[in-house]
C-alpha positions in Angstrom: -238.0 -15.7 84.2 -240.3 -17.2 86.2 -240.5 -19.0 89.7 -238.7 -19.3 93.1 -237.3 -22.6 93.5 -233.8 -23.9 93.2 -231.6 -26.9 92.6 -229.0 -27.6 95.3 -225.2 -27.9 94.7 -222.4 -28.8 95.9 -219.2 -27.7 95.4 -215.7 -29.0 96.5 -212.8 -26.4 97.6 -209.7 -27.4 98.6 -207.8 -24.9 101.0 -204.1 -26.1 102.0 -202.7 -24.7 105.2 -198.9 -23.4 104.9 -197.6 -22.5 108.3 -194.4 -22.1 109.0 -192.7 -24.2 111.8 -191.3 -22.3 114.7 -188.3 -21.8 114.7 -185.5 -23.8 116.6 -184.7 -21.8 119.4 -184.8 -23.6 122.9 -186.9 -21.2 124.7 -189.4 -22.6 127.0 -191.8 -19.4 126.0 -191.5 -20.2 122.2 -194.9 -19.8 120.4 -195.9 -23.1 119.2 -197.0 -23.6 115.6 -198.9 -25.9 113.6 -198.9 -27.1 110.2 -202.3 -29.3 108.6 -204.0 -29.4 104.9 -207.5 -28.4 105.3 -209.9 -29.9 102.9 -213.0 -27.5 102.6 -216.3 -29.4 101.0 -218.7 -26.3 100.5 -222.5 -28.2 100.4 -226.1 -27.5 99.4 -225.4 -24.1 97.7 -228.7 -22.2 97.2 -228.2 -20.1 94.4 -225.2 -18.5 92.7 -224.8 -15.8 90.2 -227.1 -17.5 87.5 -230.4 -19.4 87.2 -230.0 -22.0 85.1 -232.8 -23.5 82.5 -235.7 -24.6 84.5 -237.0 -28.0 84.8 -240.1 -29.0 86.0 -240.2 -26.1 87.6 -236.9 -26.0 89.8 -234.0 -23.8 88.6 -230.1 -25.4 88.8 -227.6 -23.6 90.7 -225.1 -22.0 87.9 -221.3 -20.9 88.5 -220.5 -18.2 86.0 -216.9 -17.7 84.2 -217.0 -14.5 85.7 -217.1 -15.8 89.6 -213.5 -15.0 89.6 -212.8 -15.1 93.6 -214.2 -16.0 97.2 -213.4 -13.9 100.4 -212.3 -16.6 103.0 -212.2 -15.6 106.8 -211.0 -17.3 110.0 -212.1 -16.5 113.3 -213.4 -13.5 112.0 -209.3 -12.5 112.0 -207.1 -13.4 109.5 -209.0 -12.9 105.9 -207.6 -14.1 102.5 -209.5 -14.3 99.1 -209.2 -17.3 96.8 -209.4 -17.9 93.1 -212.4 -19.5 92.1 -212.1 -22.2 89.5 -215.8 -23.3 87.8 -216.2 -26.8 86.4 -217.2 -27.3 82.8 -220.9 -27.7 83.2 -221.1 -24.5 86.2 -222.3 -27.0 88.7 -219.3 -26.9 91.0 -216.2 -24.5 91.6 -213.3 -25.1 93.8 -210.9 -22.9 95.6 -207.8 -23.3 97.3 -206.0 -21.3 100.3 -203.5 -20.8 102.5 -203.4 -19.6 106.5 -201.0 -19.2 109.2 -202.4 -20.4 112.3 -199.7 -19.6 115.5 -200.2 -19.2 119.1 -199.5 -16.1 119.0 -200.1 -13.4 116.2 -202.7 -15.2 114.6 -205.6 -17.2 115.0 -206.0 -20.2 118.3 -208.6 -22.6 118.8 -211.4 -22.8 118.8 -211.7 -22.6 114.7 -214.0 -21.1 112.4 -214.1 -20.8 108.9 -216.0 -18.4 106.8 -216.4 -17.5 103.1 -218.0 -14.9 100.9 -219.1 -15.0 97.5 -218.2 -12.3 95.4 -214.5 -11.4 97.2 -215.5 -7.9 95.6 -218.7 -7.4 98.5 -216.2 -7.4 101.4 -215.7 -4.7 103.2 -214.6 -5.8 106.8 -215.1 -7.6 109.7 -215.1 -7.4 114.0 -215.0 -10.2 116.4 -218.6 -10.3 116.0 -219.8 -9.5 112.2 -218.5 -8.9 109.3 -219.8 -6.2 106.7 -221.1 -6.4 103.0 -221.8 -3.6 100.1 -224.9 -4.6 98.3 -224.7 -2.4 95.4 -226.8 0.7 94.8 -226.3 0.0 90.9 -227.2 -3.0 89.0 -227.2 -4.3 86.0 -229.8 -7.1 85.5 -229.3 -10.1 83.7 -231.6 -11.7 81.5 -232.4 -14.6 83.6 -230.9 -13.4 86.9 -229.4 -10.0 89.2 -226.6 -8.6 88.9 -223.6 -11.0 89.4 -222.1 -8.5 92.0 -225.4 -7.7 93.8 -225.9 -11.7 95.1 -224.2 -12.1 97.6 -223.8 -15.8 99.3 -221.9 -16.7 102.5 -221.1 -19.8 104.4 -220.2 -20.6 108.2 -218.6 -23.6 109.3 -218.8 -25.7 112.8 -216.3 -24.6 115.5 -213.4 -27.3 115.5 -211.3 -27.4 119.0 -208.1 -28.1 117.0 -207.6 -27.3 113.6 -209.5 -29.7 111.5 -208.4 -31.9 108.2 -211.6 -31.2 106.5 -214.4 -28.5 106.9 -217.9 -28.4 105.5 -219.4 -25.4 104.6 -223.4 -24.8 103.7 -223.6 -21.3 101.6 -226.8 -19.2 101.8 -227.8 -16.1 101.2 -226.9 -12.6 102.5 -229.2 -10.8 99.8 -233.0 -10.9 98.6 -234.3 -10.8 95.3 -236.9 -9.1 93.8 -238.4 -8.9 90.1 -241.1 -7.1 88.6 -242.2 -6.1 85.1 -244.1 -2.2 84.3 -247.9 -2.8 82.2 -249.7 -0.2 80.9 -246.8 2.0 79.9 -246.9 4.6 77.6 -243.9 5.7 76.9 -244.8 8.2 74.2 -242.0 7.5 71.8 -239.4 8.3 74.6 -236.6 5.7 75.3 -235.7 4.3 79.2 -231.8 5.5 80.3 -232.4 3.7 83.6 -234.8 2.2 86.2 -234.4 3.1 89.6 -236.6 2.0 93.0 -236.6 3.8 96.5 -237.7 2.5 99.5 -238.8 4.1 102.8 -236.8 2.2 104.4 -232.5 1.2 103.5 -232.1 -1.6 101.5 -229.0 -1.3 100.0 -225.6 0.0 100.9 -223.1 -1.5 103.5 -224.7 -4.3 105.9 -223.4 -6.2 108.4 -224.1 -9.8 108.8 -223.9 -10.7 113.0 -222.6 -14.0 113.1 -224.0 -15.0 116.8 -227.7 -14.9 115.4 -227.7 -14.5 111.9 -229.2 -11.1 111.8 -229.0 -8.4 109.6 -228.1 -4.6 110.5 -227.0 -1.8 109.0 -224.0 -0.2 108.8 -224.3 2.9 106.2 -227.2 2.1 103.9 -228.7 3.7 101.2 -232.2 3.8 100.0 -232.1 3.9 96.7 -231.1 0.8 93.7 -230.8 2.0 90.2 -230.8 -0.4 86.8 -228.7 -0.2 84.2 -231.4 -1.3 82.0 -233.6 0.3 78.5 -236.0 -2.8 79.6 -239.1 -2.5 81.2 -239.9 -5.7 82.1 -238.8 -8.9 83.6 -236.4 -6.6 85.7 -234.4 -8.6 88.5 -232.3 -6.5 91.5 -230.7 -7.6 94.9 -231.2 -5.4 98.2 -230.9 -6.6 102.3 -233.4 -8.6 103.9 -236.0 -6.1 105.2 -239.6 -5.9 106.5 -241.3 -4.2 104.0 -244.9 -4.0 106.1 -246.5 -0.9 105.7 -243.3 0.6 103.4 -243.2 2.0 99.9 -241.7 1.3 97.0 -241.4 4.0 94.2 -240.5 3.0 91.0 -239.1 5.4 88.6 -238.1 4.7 84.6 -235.9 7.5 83.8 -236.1 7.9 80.4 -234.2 10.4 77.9 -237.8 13.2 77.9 -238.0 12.8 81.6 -238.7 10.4 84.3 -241.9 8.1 85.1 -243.0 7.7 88.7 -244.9 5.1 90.2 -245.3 4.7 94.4 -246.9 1.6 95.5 -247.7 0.7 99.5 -246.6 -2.8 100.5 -248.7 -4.7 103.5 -247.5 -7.3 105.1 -244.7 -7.8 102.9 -240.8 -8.7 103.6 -238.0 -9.4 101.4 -236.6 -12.6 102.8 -232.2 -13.7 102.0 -232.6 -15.8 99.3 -236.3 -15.4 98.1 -237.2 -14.2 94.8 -240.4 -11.1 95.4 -242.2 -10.9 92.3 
């Protein structure tokens, strides 16, 4: 399918904040607790799972049935993951959570809030980043990449005390790519699987450095394979990367022995949340 654009959403997520009061000993070095709702609105999504019918040119932002739940973090320290609930039309999806926020044990002022879309991409976090798995095997969509392999976070503003409502503005952790073989001559033999290496890691674990928004890797891997028997219009995820002067090799395994092509990219990158063609 087509073109680069997409729709902005927004999505509304409720997270309610259970803590438990301290207790009612009189000591004058008892931790001090709080109790507050939080109301998360999550804004101006970029893209999520699907890409809807195109109009004019621009494709909606789509929730999918299957977006089951969202990694939610705070201060990069306590991490809990929330069911996802999708609205009837796949336009908005709402989650709800709870946290314990203490003086001491768990998280202080100031507060941040972060969440990750699909829960199943988490690996960890530090005080500083937290990492990702961008699968190393796909299976495209018609329209789309793999659900798994798209990977969407969002950061919110650092709040002195702990706030009654928090926006949060997904984007993208992962680039796209799609691309279509011509000229292939199979010769009566049928495609198991499509697989791409790169010169350089583009998959694997990657962490995302919250300070500056950059990208590094952790323990990446240079090779994506597709659970496909297509050979065109084929869609895949991988890490943000500079692709200047890199090659890609594409390879269509097929059940009489594989098919290799090796192409040379100049000045080329794949950019979170651009769709290479």
């Amino acid at each position: 399918m087509p073109g680069m654009k997409t729709m902005f959403k927004s999505i509304i997520a409720f997270a309610f904040t259970a803590m438990a009061f301290a207790s009612c000993v009189k000591e004058a070095d008892a931790p001090v607790t709080e109790t507050k709702t939080v109301q998360f609105l999550a804004e101006s999504i970029e893209t999520k799972t699907a890409f809807g019918t195109p109009d004019n040119g621009s494709y909606p932002t789509l929730w999918t049935e299957n977006d089951e739940e969202i990694k939610l973090l705070l201060n990069l320290n306590e991490e809990v993951s929330a069911d996802v609930n999708v609205s009837d039309d796949f336009k908005t999806a709402s989650f709800n959570a709870e946290f314990t926020v203490k003086a001491e044990g768990g998280s202080t002022a100031p507060y941040t809030f972060y969440a990750l879309s699909p829960a199943d991409a988490y690996v960890g976090k530090n005080s500083e980043r937290f990492t990702v798995t961008i699968p190393t095997s796909q299976t495209p969509l018609a329209n789309s990449v793999d659900e798994s392999a798209q990977i969407l976070y969002a950061v919110s503003d650092e709040y002195n005390e702990l706030p009654d409502k928090v926006s949060l503005h997904f984007g993208h952790l992962t680039a796209y790519g799609k691309f279509s073989f011509t000229n292939l001559d199979l010769d009566g033999a049928n495609v198991t699987s499509v697989a791409i290496t790169s010169s350089v890691n583009f998959a694997g674990r990657w962490n995302y450095v919250v300070a500056d928004g950059s990208y590094a890797e952790s323990s990446g891997s240079s090779t994506i394979t597709l659970n496909t028997t297509d050979t065109e219009n084929l869609w895949f995820a991988c890490a943000p990367v500079d692709m200047d002067g890199q090659t890609l090799t594409f390879t269509v395994n097929t059940d009489k022995g594989p098919l290799s092509k090796a192409a040379t990219l100049s000045k080329k990158k794949f950019i979170a949340g651009k769709i290479a063609t």
